[in-house]
C-alpha positions as CSV (number, residue, x, y, z in Angstrom):
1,X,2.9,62.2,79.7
2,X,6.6,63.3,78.2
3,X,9.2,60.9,77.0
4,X,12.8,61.7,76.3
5,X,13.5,61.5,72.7
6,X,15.7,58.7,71.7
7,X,19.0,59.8,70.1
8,X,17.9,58.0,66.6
9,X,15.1,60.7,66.9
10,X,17.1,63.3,67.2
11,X,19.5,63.1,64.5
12,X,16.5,62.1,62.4
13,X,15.0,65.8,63.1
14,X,18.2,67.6,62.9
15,X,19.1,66.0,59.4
16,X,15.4,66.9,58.1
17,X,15.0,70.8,59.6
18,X,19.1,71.5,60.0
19,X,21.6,69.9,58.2
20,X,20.6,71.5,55.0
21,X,22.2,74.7,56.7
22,X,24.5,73.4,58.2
23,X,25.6,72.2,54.9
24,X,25.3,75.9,53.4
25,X,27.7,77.3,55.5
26,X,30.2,74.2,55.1
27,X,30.6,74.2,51.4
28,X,33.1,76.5,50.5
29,X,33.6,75.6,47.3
30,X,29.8,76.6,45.9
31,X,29.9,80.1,44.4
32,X,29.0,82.3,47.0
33,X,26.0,83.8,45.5
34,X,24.2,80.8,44.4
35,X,25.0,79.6,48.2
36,X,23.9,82.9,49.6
37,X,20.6,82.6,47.9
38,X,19.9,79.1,48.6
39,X,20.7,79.8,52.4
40,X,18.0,82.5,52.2
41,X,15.3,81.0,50.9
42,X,16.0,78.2,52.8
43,X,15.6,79.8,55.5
44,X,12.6,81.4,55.2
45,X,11.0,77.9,54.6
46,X,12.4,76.1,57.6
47,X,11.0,79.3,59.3
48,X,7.6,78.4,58.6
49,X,8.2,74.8,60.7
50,X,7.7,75.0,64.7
51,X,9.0,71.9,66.4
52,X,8.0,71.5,70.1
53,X,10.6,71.1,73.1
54,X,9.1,69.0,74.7
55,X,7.5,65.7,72.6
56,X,4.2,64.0,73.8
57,X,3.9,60.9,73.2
58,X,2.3,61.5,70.1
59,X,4.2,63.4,67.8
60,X,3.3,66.5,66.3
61,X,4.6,69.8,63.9
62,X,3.6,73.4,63.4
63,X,3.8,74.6,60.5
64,X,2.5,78.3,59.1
65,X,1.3,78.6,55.7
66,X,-1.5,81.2,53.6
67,X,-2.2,82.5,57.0
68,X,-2.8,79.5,59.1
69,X,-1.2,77.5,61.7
70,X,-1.2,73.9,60.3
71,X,-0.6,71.2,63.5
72,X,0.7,68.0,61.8
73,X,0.2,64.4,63.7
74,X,3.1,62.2,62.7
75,X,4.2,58.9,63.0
76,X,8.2,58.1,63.8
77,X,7.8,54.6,62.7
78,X,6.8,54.8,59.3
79,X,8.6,57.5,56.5
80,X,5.3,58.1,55.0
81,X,3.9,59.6,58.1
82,X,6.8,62.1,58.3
83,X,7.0,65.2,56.9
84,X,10.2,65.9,54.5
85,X,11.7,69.1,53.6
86,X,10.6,68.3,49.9
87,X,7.3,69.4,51.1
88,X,8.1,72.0,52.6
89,X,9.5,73.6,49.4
90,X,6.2,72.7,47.4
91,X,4.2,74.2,50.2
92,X,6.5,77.5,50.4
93,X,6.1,77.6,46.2
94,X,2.2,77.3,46.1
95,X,1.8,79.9,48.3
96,X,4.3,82.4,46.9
97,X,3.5,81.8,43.5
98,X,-0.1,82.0,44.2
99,X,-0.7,84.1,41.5
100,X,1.2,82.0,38.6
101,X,-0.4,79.0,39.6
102,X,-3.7,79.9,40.4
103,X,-5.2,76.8,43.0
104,X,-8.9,78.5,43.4
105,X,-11.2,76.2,42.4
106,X,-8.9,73.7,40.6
107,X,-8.7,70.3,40.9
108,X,-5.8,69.0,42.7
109,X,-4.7,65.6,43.7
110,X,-1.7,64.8,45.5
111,X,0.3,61.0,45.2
112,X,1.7,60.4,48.6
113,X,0.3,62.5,50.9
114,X,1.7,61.7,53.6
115,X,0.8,64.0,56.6
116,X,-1.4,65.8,54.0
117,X,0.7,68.9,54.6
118,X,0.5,69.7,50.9
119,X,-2.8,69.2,50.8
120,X,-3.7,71.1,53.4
121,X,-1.9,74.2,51.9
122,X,-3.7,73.4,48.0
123,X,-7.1,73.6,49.9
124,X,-6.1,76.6,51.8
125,X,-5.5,78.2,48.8
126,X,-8.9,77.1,47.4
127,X,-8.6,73.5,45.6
128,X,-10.6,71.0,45.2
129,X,-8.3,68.8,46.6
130,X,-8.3,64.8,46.6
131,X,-5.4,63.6,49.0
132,X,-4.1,59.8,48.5
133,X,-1.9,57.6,49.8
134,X,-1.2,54.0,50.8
135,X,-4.3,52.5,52.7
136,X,-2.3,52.3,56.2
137,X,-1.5,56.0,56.2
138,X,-5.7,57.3,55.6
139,X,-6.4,57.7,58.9
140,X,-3.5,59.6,60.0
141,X,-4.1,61.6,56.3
142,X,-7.9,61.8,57.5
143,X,-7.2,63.3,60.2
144,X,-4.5,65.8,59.9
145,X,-6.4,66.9,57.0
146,X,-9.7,67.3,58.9
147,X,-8.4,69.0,61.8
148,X,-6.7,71.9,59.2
149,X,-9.6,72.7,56.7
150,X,-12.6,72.2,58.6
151,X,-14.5,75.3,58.6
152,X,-11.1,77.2,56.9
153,X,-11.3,75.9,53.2
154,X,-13.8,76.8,50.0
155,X,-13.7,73.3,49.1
156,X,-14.0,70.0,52.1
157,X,-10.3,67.9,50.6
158,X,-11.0,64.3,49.9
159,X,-8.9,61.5,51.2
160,X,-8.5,58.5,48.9
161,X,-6.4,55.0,48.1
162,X,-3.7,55.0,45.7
163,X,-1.4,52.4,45.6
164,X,0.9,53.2,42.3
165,X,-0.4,51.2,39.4
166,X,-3.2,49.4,41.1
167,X,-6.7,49.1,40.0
168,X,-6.5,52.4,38.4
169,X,-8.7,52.5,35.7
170,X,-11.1,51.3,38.4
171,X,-10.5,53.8,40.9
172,X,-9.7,56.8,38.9
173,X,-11.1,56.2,35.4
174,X,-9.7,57.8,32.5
175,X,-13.0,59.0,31.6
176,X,-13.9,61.5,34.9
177,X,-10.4,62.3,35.7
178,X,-10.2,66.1,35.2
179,X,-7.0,67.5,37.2
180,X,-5.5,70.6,36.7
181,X,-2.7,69.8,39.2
182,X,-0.7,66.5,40.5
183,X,1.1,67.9,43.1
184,X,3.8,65.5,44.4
185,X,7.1,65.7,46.9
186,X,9.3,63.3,47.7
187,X,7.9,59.9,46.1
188,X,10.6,58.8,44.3
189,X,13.3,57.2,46.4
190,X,14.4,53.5,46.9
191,X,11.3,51.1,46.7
192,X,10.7,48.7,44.3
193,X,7.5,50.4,42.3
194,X,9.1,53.2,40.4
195,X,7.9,51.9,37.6
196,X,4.6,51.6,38.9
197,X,4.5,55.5,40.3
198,X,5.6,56.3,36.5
199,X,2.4,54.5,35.3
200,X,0.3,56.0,37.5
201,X,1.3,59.6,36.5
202,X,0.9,58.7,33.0
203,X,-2.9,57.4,34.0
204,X,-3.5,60.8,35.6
205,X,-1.9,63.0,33.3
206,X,-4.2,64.8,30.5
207,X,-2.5,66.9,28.7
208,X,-3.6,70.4,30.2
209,X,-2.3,68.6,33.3
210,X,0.3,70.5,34.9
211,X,2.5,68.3,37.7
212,X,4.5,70.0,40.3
213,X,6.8,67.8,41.5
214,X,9.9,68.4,44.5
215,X,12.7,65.6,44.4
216,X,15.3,65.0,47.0
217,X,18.2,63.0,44.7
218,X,19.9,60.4,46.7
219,X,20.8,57.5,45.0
220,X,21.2,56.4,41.3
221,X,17.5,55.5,41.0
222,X,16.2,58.9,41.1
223,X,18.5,59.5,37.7
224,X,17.4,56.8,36.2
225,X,13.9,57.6,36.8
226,X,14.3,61.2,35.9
227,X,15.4,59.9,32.2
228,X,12.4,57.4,32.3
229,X,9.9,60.0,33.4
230,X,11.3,62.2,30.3
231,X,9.8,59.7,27.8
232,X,7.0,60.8,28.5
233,X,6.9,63.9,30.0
234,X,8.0,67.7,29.1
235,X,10.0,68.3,32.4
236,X,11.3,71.9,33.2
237,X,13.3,72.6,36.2
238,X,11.8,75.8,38.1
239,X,14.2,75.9,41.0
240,X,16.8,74.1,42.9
241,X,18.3,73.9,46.3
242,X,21.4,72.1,46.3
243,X,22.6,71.6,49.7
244,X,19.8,69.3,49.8
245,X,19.8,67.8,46.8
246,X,16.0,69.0,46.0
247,X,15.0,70.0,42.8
248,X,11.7,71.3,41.9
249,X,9.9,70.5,38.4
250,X,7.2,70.9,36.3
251,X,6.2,69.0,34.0
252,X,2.9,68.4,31.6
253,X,2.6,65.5,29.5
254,X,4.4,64.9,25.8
255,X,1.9,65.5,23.1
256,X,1.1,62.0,21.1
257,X,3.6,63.6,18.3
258,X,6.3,64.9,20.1
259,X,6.4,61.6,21.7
């Protein structure tokens, strides 16, 4: 059974997988080089999306990453359920920097998963990977994730409950947290818990911790939380694509003395 997309729908779709194009070739007043390049690589990672003609009522992305056809289960209604093009660009960067930041056997855990995309691509590349989210979005997580890595990956992902500065020492104790990575796209926008998501990095974090992190910048709040999240944080900016407003960062935390 097919249904005709409602227009909402698709302008939501072309302003995630177009407009950052679109908006390459209407900015005349970027330098040209910096322009060219971002349209390029942009490019090649909107390439790796497939979005169906025709929509079932269930809908659902392909994506191609380390190999692999990844099919994505999404939910229109909610924006955690959705993928972004933040994590598309964190997706693109693990796999072509594969070799810089190693994922093989490393343990990974991902703040708002989502659709799991992310960590479907840190598995594929070996990870031990521990996906969370909100409780409402597990069994969509659970399931894209399942359907991806089963029988593909070195190490079966986990899928686990994080809600930002909640019961964390209980959860995720200080004690047996051990991660390598924090991977995270697209979690700071407008909500009320910002403070809360800074928290729960800081809980995380050791300091051998490395946290790659893509942000779309749309309204003062991400500023302001940039400047908090320097406190306590070492953040370096590896690339940016500006017709979007994403950035990409890494960042490890501030040694007790620096701080």
């Amino acid at each position: 059974m097919y249904y005709l997309p409602s227009f909402q729908e698709m302008i939501k779709k072309t302003s995630v997988y177009s407009h950052l194009l679109f908006h390459c070739l209407m900015d005349p007043g970027a330098e040209k080089v910096k322009r060219d390049d971002d349209k390029k690589v942009v490019a090649e990672i909107m390439a790796r999306c497939f979005v169906p003609s025709l929509i079932t009522t269930t809908p659902w992305e392909e994506f191609h990453f380390v190999g692999h056809e990844i099919r994505i289960t999404e939910a229109t209604d909610c924006y955690g359920a959705v993928v972004w093009p933040s994590a598309l660009v964190l997706c693109y960067f693990l796999e072509t920097n594969a070799k810089h930041y190693n994922m093989v056997d490393k343990n990974v855990i991902e703040i708002g998963a989502g659709t799991g995309l992310v960590s479907i691509v840190a598995s594929l590349l070996g990870a031990h990977v521990t996906a969370t989210d909100l409780p409402e979005l597990l069994g969509n997580l659970q399931y894209n994730i399942s359907r991806n890595t089963k029988m593909k990956c070195k190490h079966l992902p986990q899928v686990k409950e994080l809600s930002w500065g909640v019961a964390l020492d209980e959860n995720f104790p200080r004690s047996s947290n051990n991660f390598d990575y924090i991977l995270a796209a697209d979690v700071v926008y407008a909500h009320p818990f910002l403070e809360e998501l800074l928290i729960t990095f800081d809980h995380l974090c050791k300091e051998s911790t490395i946290i790659l992190w893509v942000m779309k910048f749309r309204l003062e709040k991400e500023n302001k939380f940039v400047d908090r999240f320097k406190e306590l944080f070492d953040l370096e900016e590896i690339s940016s694509f500006p017709s979007l407003n994403i950035t990409l960062y890494k960042a490890m935390k501030k040694s007790r003395r620096s701080a």
